[in-house]
DRENMI-469974 format. One record per residue: x, y, z of N, C-alpha, C in turn. Coordinates in steps of 0.2 Angstrom, whole numbers, plus 5000, padded with zeros to 4 digits. Layout:
BEGIN
XYZXYZXYZ...
END
This chain:
BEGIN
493049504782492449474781491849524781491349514775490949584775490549574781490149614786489549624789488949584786488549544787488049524787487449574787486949594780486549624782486749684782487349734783487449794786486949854782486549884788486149934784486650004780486450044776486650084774486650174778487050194776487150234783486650294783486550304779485750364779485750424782486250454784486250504788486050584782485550584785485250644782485750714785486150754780486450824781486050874785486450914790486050944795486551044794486151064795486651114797486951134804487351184805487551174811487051234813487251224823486651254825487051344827486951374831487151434832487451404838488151444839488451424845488151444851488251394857488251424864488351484865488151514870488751544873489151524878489751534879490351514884490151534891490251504894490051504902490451544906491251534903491951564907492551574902493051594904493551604897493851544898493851524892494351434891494051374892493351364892492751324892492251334889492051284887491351274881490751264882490551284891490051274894489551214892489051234890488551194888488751144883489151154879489551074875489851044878490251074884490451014887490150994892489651004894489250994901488850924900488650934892488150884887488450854883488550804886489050744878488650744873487650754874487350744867487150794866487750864867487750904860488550954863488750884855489450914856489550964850489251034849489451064845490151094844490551044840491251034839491451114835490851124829490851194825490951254829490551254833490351314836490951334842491251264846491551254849492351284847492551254841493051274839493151324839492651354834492551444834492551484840492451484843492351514850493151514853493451434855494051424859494551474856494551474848495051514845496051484847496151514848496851484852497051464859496551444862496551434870496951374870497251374876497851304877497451274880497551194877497151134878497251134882497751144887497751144898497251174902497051234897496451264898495851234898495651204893495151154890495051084896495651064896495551014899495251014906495451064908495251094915494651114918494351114909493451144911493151064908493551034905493250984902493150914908493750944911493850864919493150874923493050934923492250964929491650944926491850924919490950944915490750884912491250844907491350794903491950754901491750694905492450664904492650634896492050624892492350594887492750654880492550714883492950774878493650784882493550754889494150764892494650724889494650664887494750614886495250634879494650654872494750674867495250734867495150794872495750834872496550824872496250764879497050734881497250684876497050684871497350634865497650694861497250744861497650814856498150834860498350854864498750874868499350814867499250744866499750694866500150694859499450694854499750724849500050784847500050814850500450884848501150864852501250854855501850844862502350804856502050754854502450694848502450724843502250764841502250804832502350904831501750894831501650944829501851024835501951094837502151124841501551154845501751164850500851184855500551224851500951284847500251324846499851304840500251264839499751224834498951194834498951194841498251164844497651204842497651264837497151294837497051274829497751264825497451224818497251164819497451124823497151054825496451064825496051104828495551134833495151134824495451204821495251204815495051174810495451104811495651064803494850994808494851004812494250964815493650974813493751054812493051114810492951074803493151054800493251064789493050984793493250954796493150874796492250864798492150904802491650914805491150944801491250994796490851024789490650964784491250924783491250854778490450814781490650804789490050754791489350804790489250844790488550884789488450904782488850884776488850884769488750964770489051014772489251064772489851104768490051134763490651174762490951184765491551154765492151194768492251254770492051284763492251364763491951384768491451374772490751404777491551424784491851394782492451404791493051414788493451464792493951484788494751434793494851384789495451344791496251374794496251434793496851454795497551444790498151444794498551404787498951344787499051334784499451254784499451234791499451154792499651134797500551154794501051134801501651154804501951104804501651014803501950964805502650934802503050924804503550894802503850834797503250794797503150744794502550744790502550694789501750654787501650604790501950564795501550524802501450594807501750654807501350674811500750694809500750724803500250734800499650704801499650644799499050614799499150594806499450584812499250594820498750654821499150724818498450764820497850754818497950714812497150734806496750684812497350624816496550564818496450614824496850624827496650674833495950734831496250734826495550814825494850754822494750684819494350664818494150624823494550604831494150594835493750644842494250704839493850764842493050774840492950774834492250804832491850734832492050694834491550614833490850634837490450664832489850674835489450624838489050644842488650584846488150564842487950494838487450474833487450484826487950514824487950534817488750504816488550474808489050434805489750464804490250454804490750484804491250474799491750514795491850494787492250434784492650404790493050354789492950294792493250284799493150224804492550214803492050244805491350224808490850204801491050224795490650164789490650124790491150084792490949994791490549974796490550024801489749974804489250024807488750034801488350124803487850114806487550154808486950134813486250174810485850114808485350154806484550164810484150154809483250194812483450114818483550064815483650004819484349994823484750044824485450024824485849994820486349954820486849924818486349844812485749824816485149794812484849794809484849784802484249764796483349774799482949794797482349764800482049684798482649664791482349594792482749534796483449584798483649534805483349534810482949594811482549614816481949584817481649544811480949514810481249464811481849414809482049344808482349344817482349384823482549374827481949344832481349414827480849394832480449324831480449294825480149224823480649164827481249184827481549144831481249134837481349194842480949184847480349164847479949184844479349144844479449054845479749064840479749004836480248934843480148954850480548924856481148934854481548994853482349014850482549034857483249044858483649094863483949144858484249204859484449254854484949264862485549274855486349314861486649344857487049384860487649434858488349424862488849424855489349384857489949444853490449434855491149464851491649434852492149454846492649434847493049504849493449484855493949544858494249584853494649634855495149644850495849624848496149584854496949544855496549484851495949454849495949404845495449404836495549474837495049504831495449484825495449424820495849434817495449384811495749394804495249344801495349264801495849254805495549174807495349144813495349214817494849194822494149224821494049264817493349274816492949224813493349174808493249104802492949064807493449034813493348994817492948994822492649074824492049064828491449064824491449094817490849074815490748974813491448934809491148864810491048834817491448844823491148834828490548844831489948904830489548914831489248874827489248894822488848824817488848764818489348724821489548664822489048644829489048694833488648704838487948694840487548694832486948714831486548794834487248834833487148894834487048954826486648974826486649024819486649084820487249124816487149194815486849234813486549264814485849324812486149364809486549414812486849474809487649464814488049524810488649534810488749584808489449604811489949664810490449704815490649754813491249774815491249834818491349824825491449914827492149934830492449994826492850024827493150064834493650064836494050084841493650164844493550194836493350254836492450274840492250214835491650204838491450214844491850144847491850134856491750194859492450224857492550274863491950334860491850354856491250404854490550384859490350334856489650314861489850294867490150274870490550264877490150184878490250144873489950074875490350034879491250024879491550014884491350004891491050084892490850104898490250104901489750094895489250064896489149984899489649954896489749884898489949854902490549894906490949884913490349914918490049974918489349994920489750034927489850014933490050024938490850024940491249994937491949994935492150044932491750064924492050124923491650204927491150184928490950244932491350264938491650204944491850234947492850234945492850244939493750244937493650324932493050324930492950404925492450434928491950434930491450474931491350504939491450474945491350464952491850494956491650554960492150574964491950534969492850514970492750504976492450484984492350564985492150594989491350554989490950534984490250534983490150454983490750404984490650334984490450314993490150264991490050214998490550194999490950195005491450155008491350105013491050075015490750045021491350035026491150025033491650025039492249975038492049915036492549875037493349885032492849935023493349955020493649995022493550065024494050095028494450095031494250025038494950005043495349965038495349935033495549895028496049955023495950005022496450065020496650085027496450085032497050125036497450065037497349995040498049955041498449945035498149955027498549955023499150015023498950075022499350145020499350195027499150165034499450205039499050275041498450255035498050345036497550325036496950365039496350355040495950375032495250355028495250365024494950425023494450465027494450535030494750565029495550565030496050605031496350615023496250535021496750555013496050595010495550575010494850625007495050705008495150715014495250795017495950835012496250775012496950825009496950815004496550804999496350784992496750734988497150674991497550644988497150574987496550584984496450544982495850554977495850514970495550524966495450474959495150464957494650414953495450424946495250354943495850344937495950394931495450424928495350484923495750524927495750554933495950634936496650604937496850554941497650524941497850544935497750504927497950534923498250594921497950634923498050704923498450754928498250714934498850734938499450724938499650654936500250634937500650644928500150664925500250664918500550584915499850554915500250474912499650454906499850414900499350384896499050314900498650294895498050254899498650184901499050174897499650134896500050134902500250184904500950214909500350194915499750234915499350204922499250134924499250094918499050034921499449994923500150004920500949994922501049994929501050034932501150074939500650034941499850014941499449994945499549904945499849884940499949814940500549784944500849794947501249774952500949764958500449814959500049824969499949774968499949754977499649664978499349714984498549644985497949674989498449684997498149714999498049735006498649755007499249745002499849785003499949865001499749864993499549934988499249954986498649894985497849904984497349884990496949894991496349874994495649894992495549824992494649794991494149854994493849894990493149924997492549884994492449824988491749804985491949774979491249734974491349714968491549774965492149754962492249804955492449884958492849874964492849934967493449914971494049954968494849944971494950024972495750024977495850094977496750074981497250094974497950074975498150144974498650134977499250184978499850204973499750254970500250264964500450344967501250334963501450374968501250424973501150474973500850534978500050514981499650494975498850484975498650414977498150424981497650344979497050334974497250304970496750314965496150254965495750274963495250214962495050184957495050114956495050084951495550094945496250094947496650134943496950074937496550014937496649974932496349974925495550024926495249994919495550064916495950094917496050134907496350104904496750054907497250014902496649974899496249954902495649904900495249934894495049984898494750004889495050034886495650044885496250064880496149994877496449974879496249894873495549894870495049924870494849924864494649984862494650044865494650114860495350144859495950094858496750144856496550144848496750164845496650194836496950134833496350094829496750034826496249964828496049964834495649904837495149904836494849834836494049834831493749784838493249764837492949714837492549684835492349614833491949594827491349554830490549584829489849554835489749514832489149494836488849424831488249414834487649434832486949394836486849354832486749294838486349224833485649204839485649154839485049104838485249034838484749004842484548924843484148914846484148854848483248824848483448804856483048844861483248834867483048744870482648714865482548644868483148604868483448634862484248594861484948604864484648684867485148694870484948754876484948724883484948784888485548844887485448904893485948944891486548934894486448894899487048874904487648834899486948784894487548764892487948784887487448834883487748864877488448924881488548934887488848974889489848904891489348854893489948794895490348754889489748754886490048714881490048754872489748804871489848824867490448894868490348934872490748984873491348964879491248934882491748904885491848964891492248904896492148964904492949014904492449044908492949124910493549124910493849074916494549054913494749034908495149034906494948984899495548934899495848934907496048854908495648814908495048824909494448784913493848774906494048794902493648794896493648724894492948704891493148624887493448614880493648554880494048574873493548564865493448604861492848614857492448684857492448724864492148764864492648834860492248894860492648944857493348964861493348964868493749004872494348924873494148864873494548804872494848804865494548834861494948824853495448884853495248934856495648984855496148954859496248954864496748934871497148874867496848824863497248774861497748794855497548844851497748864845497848934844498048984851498149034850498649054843499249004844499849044838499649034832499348984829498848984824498449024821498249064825497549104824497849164825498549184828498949264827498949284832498849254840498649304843499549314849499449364851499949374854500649324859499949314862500049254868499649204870499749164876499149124878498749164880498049134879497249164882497549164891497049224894496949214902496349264904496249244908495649264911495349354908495949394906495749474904495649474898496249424894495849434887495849354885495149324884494949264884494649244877494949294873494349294866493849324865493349304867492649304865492349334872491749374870491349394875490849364872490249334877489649324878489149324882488449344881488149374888487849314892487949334899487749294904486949284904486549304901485949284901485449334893485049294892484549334887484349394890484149424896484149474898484649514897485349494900486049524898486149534891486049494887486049504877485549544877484849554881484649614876484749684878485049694885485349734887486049784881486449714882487149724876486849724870486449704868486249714861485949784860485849814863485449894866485949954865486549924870487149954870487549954865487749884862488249894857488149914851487349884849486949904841486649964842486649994847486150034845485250024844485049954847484749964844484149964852483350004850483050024856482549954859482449954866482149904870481249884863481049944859480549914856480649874853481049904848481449864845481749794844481849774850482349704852481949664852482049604850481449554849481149524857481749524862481649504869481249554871481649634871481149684873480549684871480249684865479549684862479149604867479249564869479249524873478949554878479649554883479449594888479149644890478949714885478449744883477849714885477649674881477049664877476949614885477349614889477049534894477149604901477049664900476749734901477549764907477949734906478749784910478849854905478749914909478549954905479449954902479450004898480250014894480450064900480350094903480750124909481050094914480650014915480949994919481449944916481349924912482049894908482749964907482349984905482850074907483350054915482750034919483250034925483649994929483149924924483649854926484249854923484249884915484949854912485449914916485149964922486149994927486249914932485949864932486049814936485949824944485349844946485249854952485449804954485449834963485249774969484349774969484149714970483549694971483149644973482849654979482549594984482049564979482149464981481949424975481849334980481349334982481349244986481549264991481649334997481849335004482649365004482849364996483649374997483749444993484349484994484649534989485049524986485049524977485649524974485649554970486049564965486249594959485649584953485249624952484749604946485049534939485649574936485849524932486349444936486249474941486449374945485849324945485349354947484749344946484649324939484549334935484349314925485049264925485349254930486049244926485949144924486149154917485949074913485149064912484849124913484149094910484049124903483649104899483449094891482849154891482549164886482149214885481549204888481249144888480649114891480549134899481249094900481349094907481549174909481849214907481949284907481049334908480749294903480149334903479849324911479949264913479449244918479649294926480449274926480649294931480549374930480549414926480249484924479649514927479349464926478449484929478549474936479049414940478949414945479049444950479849504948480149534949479449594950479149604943478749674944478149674950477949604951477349584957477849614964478449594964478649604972478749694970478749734963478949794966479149814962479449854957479849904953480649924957481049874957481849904958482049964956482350034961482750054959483550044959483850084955484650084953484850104960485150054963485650074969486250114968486350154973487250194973487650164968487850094971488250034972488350024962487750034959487850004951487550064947487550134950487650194944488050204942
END
């Protein structure tokens, strides 16, 4: 189904800049330090033939998501292609990279033929070297067309105008998707007549790419504190509170202290790599621990189980977000609109999107139609709690948040942000609200988005300003 609206990609040709210099031998210093300048040209140039072990090495310390993208090269070359071929991979990246900046080829000297054996390896290496150079914000030659991002993000500016008269006009605005286990065209068909049937209407639509995701790290922007502390968080640098701690020593026999001292413990990107497993092999091994036996609880959204040698922390979400950045997986948004007198957002969450479980879904709603009709619709299996269809945000705060993240598109921009703006939350502090602090509110602390949670844009604005009277929250430990 085409995108609704999709703007056109516009990316104005750039040239490349002059390389960095290197920091140390076998590291890209400053490109990998700063995911927002990953000079893949320069980078290339310089590494020359250096073994991606090497690479990965300086990549783990600096930048997880090049670490990330190495370790897809290195998979690929293991399956196809011979190690030392890593430095044409490297190269054939360079010519992929020349194409995005409308630059000649000839300007970089490709080397000779790849060596691959086939042609499925072949084109393994060519994805491998097209997800190597996915520059940050610049459109890229294949995957990332179908859904481009322009001055507005992934929005029209006259979706942008029809969001804002909505709200004017007493509307709610949300942001919704379909997963990737049910991204399919009859379930896409199905959730638009259902919304409609709803008295829900779509503004705008479209499709982002697996490639996408993993480029702008929206996955990870989403999970927020899940995946920061599974990729980004040493260890060492987490809160563990007392009662966690006694909680791992009656578990595993050692004090937590001690596993920290002898370094056998570390976050689910580093396991990876220690133990040499794909995001798949990891989550295998992690899905058998049962609490208090192989894993234990330290907080929301914060486990730490035992795979063989290591205790890793949060060793369940790579498999999680492998499901939607493995090559091949899409998801397909959707912002819509309706008339908040006809419908609150509790219940547009109950009855139009259906509950979390989606045993407990009604029947009619999106997550009850899927669940009723999964083999109809192509999906693997029944719905459950991890892959339940459809994502939608817990409150109009939360949709301008994810509309931010997944569109691309900025807090003036957003028709709720412009809102909130103008009723004087400056855009820095929206900055701060959407890492979802803890924040004192009526005598109590909770979660800033527990707080918004089921309220509409009206009511979103209100509780905003009330928020700003008691104080300006900052981002706690607990949700960077």
């Amino acid at each position: 189904m085409p995108a609704v609206g999709s703007p056109a990609v516009g990316a104005s040709p750039r040239r490349a800049q002059p390389p960095p210099p290197l920091a140390g031998r076998g590291h890209c210093g400053p490109c990998l330090a700063d995911p927002a300048r990953p000079r893949m040209l320069a980078f290339s140039r310089q590494v020359g033939t250096a073994a991606v072990g090497g690479l990965l090495a300086a990549a783990i310390r600096h930048c997880p998501q090049k670490a990330l993208r190495l370790r897809a090269a290195r998979r690929a070359c293991a399956r196809g292609a011979a190690v030392e071929n890593v430095s044409e991979l490297i190269q054939r990246a360079c010519v992929a990279e020349q194409a995005c900046q409308g630059l000649p080829s000839e300007q970089v000297s490709t080397g000779p033929a790849p060596r691959a054996g086939s042609q499925g390896r072949a084109q393994g290496a060519a994805r491998c070297a097209r997800e190597l150079v996915a520059p940050r914000g610049r459109a890229l030659p294949e995957e990332a067309r179908e859904s481009p991002r322009g001055p507005l993000g992934r929005l029209t500016s006259e979706q942008v105008a029809r969001l804002a008269v909505a709200l004017a006009d007493g509307g709610d605005v949300a942001f919704l998707f379909v997963k990737p286990h049910a991204n399919f065209e009859e379930g896409r068909q199905c959730t638009k007549e259902l919304l409609a049937r709803s008295g829900v209407r779509v503004v705008a639509e479209g499709k982002l790419t697996a490639l996408e995701m993993d480029r702008d790290r929206v996955i990870d922007k989403h999970y927020r504190s899940l995946a920061a502390k599974a990729m980004d968080l040493c260890p060492r640098d987490l809160v563990v509170q007392p009662e966690a701690t006694a909680a791992f020593e009656a578990a595993f026999g050692r004090s937590w202290a001690e596993a920290l001292a002898s370094e056998c413990v570390c976050n689910a990107r580093e396991a990876m790599e220690r133990l040499d497993l794909d995001e798949q092999q990891l989550g295998i091994k992690w899905a058998p621990l049962k609490l208090n036996e192989g894993k234990v609880k330290f907080g929301g959204g914060f486990y730490c189980g035992k795979i063989d040698s290591l205790f890793v922390v949060n060793g369940f979400y790579m498999a999680m977000r492998d499901a939607y950045t493995r090559p091949g997986k899409s998801v397909h948004w959707y912002v819509v609109e309706w008339k908040a007198a006809d419908t609150s957002w509790g219940e547009f969450r109950q009855n139009v999107l259906g509950a979390t479980h989606p045993e407990d879904a009604v029947p009619g709603s999106l997550r009850g139609y899927f669940r009723d009709h999964w083999r109809s619709l192509g999906l693997r299996g029944p719905l459950h709690v991890g892959e339940n269809a459809v994502h939608a945000s817990a409150s109009a705060f939360e949709a301008m948040v994810e509309r931010v993240n997944w569109l691309g598109i900025s807090f003036e921009d957003d028709p709720l942000g412009r809102e909130l703006i103008r009723s004087h939350v400056p855009v820095a502090t929206l900055k701060s609200w959407s890492s979802d602090p803890v924040v004192s509110h009526d005598g109590r602390e909770a979660s800033l988005f527990d707080l918004f949670e089921n309220l509409g844009c009206s009511e979103s604005i209100e509780l905003a300003t009330a928020l700003l009277r008691d104080g300006q929250p900052a981002p706690s430990l607990e949700t960077q």
